[in-house]
Each structure stands twice: as structure tokens, then as C-alpha cells.
C-alpha positions as CSV (number, residue, x, y, z in Angstrom):
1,X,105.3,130.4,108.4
2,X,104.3,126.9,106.9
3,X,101.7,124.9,108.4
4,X,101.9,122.5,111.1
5,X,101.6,118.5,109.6
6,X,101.2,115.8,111.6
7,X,102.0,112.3,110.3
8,X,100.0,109.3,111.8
9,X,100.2,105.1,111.2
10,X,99.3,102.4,113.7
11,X,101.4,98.9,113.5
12,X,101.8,95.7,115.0
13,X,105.3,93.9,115.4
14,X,106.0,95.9,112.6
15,X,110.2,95.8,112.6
16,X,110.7,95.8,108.8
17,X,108.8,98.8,107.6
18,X,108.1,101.0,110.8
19,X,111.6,102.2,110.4
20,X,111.2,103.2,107.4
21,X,107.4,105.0,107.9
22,X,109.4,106.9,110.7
23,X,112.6,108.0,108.6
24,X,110.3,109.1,105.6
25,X,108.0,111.3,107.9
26,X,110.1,112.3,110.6
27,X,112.0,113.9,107.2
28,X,108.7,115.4,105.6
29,X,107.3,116.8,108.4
30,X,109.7,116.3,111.9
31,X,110.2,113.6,114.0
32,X,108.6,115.3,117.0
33,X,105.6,115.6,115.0
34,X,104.9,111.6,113.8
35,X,102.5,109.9,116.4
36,X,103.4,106.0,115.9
37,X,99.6,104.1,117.8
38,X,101.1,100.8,119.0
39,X,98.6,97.8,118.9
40,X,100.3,96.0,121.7
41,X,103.2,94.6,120.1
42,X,105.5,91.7,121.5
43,X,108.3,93.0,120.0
44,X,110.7,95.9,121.0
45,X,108.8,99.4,119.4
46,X,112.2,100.6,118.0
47,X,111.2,104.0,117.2
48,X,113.9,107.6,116.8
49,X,113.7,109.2,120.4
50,X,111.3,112.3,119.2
51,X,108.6,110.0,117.7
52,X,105.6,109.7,119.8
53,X,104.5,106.9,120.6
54,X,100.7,105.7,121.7
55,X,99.9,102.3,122.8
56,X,96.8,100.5,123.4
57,X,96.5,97.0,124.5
58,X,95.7,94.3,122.2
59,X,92.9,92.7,121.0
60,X,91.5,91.2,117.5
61,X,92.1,93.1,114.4
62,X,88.7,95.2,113.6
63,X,89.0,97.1,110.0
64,X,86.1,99.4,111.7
65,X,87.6,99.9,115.2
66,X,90.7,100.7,113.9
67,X,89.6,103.1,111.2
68,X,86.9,105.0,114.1
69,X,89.9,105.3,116.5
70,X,92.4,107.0,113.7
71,X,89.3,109.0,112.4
72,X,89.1,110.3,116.1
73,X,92.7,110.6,116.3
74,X,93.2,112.9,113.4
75,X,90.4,115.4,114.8
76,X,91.9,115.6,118.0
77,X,94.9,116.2,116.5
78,X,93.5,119.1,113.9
79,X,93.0,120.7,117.4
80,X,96.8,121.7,117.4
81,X,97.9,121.5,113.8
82,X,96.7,122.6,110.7
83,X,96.9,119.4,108.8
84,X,97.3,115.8,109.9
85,X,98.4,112.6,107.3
86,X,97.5,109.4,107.4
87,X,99.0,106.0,106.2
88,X,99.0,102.9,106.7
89,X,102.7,101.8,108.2
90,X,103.9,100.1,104.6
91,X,102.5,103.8,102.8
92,X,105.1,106.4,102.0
93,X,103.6,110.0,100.7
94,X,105.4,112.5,98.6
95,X,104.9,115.7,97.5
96,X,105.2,116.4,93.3
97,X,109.1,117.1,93.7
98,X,109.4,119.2,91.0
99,X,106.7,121.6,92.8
100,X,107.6,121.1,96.2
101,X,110.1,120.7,98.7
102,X,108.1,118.7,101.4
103,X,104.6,117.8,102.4
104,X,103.9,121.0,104.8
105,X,105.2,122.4,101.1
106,X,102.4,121.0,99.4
107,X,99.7,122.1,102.3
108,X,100.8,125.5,101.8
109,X,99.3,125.3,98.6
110,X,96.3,123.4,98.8
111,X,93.2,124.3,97.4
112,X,91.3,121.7,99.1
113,X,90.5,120.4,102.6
114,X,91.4,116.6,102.0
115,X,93.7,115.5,98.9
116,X,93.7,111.8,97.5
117,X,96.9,110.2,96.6
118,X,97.8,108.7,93.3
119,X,98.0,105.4,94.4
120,X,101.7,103.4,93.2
121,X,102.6,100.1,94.2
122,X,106.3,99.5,94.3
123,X,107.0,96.7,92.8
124,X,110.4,94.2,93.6
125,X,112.2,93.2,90.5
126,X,113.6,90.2,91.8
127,X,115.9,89.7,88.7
128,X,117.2,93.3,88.4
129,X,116.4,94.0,92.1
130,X,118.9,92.5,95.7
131,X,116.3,91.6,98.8
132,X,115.5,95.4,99.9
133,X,117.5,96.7,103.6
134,X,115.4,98.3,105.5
135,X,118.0,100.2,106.6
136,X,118.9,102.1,103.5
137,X,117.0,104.6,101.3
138,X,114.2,103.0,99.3
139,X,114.9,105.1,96.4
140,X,118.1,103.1,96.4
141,X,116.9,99.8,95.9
142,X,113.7,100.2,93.7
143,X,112.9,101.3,90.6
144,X,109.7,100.3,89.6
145,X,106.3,101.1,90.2
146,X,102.1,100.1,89.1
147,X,99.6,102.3,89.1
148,X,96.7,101.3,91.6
149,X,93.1,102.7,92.4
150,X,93.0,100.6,95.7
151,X,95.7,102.8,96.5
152,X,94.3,106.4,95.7
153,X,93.7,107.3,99.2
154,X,92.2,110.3,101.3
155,X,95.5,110.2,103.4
156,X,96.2,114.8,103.8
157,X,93.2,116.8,105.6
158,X,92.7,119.9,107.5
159,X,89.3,118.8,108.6
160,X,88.0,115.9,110.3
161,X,87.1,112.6,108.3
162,X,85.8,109.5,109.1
163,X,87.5,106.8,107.4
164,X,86.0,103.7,105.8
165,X,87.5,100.1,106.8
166,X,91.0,100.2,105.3
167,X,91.0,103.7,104.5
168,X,90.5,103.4,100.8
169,X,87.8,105.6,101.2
170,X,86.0,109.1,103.6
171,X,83.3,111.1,103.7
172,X,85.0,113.9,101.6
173,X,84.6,114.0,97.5
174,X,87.9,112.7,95.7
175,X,90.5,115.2,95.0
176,X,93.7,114.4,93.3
177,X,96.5,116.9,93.2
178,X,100.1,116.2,93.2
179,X,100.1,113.8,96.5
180,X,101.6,110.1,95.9
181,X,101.4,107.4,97.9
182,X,104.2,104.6,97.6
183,X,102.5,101.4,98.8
184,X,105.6,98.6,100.2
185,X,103.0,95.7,99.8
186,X,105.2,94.5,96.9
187,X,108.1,96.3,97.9
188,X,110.4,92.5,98.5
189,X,109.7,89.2,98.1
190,X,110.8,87.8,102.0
191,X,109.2,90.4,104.0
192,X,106.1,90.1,101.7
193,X,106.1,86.6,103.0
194,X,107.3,87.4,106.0
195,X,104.2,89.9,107.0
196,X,101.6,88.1,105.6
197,X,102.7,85.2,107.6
198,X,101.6,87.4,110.7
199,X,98.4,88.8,109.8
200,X,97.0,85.0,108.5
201,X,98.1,84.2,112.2
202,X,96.6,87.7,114.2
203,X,92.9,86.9,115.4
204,X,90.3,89.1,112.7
205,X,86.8,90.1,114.7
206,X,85.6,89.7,111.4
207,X,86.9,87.6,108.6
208,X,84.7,89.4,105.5
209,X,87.4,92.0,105.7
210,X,91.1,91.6,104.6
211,X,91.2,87.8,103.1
212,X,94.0,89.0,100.4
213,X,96.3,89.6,103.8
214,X,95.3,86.1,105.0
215,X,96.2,84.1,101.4
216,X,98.0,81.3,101.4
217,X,102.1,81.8,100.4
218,X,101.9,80.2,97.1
219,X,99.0,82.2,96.5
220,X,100.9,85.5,97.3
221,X,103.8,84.0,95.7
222,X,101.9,83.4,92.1
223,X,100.6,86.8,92.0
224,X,103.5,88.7,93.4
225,X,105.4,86.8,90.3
226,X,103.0,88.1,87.6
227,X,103.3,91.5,88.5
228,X,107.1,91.9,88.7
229,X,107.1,90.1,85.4
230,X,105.0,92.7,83.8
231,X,106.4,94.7,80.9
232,X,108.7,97.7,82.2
233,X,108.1,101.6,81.4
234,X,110.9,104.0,81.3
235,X,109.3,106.7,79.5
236,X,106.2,107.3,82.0
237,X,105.8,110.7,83.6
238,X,104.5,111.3,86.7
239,X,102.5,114.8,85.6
240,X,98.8,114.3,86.6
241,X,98.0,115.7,83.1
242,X,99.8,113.6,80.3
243,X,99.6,109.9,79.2
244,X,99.0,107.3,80.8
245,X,98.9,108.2,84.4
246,X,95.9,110.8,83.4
247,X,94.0,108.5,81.4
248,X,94.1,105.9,85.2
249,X,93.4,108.7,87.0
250,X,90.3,109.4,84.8
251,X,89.0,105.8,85.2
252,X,89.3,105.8,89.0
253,X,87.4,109.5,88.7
254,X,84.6,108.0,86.4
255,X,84.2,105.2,88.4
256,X,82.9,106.8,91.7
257,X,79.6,107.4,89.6
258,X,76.7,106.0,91.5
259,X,79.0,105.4,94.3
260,X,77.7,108.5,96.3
261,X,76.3,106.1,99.4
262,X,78.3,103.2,99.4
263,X,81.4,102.8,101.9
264,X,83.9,102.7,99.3
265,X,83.1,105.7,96.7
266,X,85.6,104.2,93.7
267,X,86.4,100.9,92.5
268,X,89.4,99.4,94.2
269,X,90.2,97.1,91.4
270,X,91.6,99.6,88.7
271,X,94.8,98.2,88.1
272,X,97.5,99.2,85.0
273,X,99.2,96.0,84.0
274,X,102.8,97.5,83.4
275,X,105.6,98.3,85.7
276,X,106.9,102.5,85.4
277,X,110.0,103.9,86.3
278,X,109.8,105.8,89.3
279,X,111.9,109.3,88.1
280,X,114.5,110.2,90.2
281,X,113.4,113.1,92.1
282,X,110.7,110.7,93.3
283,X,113.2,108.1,94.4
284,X,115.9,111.0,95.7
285,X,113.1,111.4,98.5
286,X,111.9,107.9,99.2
């Protein structure tokens, strides 16, 4: 019998990519078992009937508050299944698809308690690349991806964790091993815009955390430019042991040295400067 997974996000007038978090996990894992923590949004929570949703009343954004409650959240939640993911609402996971058929797939195997996604940033092409709808598959519409050690995240456990602000980082020792996290950050131009527009205007409790979601739109603009204009890949596999993505791994590894007590145990700024075809039994599930 495969293990139990839960999937779990928390959002905030979120009507672009919440619809997407819930297709992509309610396929992985069942729509019955995807626990959706609304942060008292204004809008309509437009969610597939079987989703559950949580809501808690609203108040400033607080990296630590948020990242203690879903800490607590995912231990409660070990009490009734074996595993329990994490993401952010914009974060899509996937299992190595030539290895395995779904995430509960991947558990099944695991030979750790807590796994660390390679970290991808999708990146909109706006040249080669329509304005993405939300409404049809992502794998559809986007074809290119950066590597991104911000993005290597503790997101699968079967034990409890404790999340540092922004869930880069836990109290468990990195372990990479065929988990992939597709970040939307840069996923399309207008709702790019569009969503940082709302988190420069939501109260912070503390504005040391999360300025690059508060920058200015020509700011976002500029740098959202440089990346998609970054040379393109087509010959990049995804296998955790060959050239290049090994050699980024290795980096990200290396640079948790010294890092043992700090909050955030790697460096967040590893970043590979060239865009990589995502192959298509990645994008056949995204």
C-alpha cells in the first residue's frame, strides 16, 4: 500500500496560482488530501470541492509566525499520514519522472526522513513564450528553467520540522534526491507584476524580511528582463549526477560549511546564469 502524503500551502487573494498549486497536488497526491490555510482573503477561495480548506483571520505578514504555524501544522498532520509536503502556493514539486510515477511514488522509496528539492525557477520567455493561462497545463506554455539554491528546499518529511522564515531552510541536514521544485516567481510577466503589486501593499510586522517581494516594478521589471534574456540550454539533463546540474548541486552542498548554527544552513544566492530546457516528462506533469 503506498504511503499517505499530504500537500500543504498557505495564500492570500491568491486567484492566479492557487489553482494551479491545487490541480498539481490534488493530481500527486488527491484532492482530499491538500489542506489549502487561508490568510483571510477578500477574494472568493475558489478551491476543487475535496480540498480542505483552513482559514485564520488576518493580520500583518510575519515570515516567523507563518513558518511556526506550518511547522505546527505539518506535525499534527504526521499524526495521520506518513508524509506531509510543503510549498509555498507559487511552488510545484515533482518526482524524477523517469523513476517515479507520483510523489507518494517517490516516498515509497525514500531513504531519508526530509528530502530537499532541486530548486528551478521557471522562467517566461516573453519572445518565444504567450502571457501564461492559468487555466491550462504549465507544461504547456513553458519551456525554460534556472537553476536556484534559494530554491533548494526542505519541502517532503515524515518527521516534524521547524521551518526557518521563508522555508529556505529546517532543522534537518540537506538531502537531495530526485525531488524538484518548480518556483512560478518568473513564471509571466503580468501576474509577476500583478502579485508583487499586493505584497508591496499587505502590512509586513517586520520589514528586514522579504524586501525583493516589496521592489519597485521597474526594479522587478529590469531583472525579470535579464534573466529571460539569458542564453538557452537544450542539452541539459535533469540527472542529479551529470553536468551541470551536479556541479550546482555541489556548490549549494559545499556551501552549508560553517553554516551549522545559523537560520539559513546554505547560501541562497547560488544562481546559474543560463536558461535549461525543461525535458518533457517533466513538463507532461506540470
Amino acid at each position: 500500500m503506498p504511503p499517505k502524503v499530504a500537500a500543504v500551502t498557505m495564500s492570500y487573494n491568491e486567484a492566479a496560482y492557487l489553482p494551479v498549486w491545487s490541480r498539481h497536488y490534488a493530481r500527486q497526491v488527491g484532492a482530499d488530501h491538500c489542506y489549502v490555510v487561508d490568510h483571510g482573503s477578500t477574494e472568493p477561495l475558489v478551491l476543487p470541492a475535496e480540498v480542505n480548506a483552513i482559514r485564520i483571520p488576518r493580520s500583518p505578514h510575519d515570515d516567523l509566525k507563518r513558518a511556526l504555524f506550518i511547522s505546527s501544522l505539518v506535525e499534527a498532520l504526521l499524526e495521520y499520514y506518513d508524509w506531509v509536503i510543503h510549498t509555498d502556493v507559487d511552488e510545484l514539486v515533482l518526482a524524477d519522472p523517469d523513476h517515479y510515477r507520483d510523489i507518494p511514488s517517490f516516498c515509497d522509496h525514500a531513504q531519508t526522513d526530509a528530502v530537499t528539492a532541486i530548486g528551478l525557477d521557471i522562467q517566461h520567455v516573453p519572445g518565444l513564450e504567450p502571457p501564461l493561462n492559468p487555466q491550462r497545463a504549465l507544461g504547456e506554455q513553458r519551456n525554460w528553467v534556472r537553476f536556484t539554491s534559494a530554491m533548494c528546499k526542505p519541502v517532503l518529511t515524515r518527521k516534524p520540522l521547524v521551518w526557518s522564515p521563508g522555508f529556505h531552510c529546517a532543522d534537518t541536514p540537506l538531502s537531495f534526491g530526485g525531488l524538484y521544485l518548480f518556483h512560478l516567481h518568473w513564471a509571466d510577466e503580468t501576474i509577476g507584476i500583478q502579485r508583487l503589486e499586493k505584497t508591496r501593499a499587505m502590512p509586513w510586522r517586520n520589514h528586514s524580511f522579504g524586501a525583493h517581494q516589496r521592489v519597485a516594478n521597474a526594479q522587478w521589471t529590469q531583472t525579470f528582463a535579464g534573466m529571460a534574456a539569458f542564453e538557452r540550454r537544450d542539452d541539459v539533463s535533469f540527472d542529479v549526477t551529470a553536468a551541470p546540474l551536479a556541479s550546482w548541486l555541489e556548490r549549494t552542498k559545499h556551501s552549508a560549511a560553517g553554516r551549522e548554527a545559523d537560520g539559513y544552513a546554505i547560501d541562497l544566492h547560488i544562481n546559474a546564469a543560463e536558461l535549461w530546457a525543461i525535458p518533457p516528462g517533466f513538463r507532461a506533469r506540470l
